[in-house]
C-alpha positions, 0 to 999 in steps of 0.5 A, spaced: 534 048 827 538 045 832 540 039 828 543 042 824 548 047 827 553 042 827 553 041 819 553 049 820 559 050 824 563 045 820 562 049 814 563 056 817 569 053 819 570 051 812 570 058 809 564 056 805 558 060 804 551 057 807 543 059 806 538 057 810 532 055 808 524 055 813 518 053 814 514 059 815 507 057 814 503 051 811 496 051 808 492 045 808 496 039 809 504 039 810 510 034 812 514 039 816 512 044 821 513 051 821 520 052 823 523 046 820 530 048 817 535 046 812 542 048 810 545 048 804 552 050 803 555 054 797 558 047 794 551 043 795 551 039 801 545 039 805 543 038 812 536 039 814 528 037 812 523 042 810 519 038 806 520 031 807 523 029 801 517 033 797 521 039 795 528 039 798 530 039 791 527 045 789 529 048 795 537 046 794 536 050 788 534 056 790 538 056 796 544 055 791 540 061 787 541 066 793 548 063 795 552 064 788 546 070 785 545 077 788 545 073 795 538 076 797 533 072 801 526 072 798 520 067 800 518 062 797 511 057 796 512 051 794 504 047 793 500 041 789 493 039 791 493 032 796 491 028 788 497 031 784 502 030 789 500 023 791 499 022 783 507 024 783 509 020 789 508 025 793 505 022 801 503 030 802 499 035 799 498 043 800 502 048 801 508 050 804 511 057 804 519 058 805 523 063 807 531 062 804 537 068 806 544 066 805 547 066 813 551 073 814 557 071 819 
């Protein structure tokens, strides 16, 4: 989290509404450890690495879907098997589990 605290301050300063997206738990094999984050702000500027590049994404997208949406935090699950994310390109498999809540100053 803390790597990305400046990017964070920057855009709170900027007047810009941010979502941070965690690691919360992992299934079988996973890029990133629980507690990774990511920042993402309302315009789509992204600081951070949950996945490594798997799923980041993804994970943009629902930040964004929370930023300019209803605005309420959720979980999310984002998995492949080891054969289906290496067939895609993908260096992991299993599961990561993902808490996403637009920051409230």
């Amino acid at each position: 989290m803390r790597d990305i605290l400046d990017d964070i301050e920057r855009w709170r300063h900027d007047g810009r509404r941010i979502a941070v997206a965690r690691v919360v738990d992992v299934e079988g094999s996973g890029p990133r450890d629980p507690g990774a984050s990511m920042a993402v702000s309302e315009d789509g500027e992204v600081a951070g690495s949950v996945s490594g590049g798997c799923v980041e994404g993804a994970v943009v997208g629902e930040a964004l879907r929370i930023l300019h949406g209803d605005q309420r935090p959720r979980l999310v699950t984002f998995g492949y098997s080891d054969d289906d994310a290496f067939a895609v390109g993908l260096t992991c498999g299993g599961t990561i589990h993902l808490f996403i809540e637009p920051l409230d100053w």
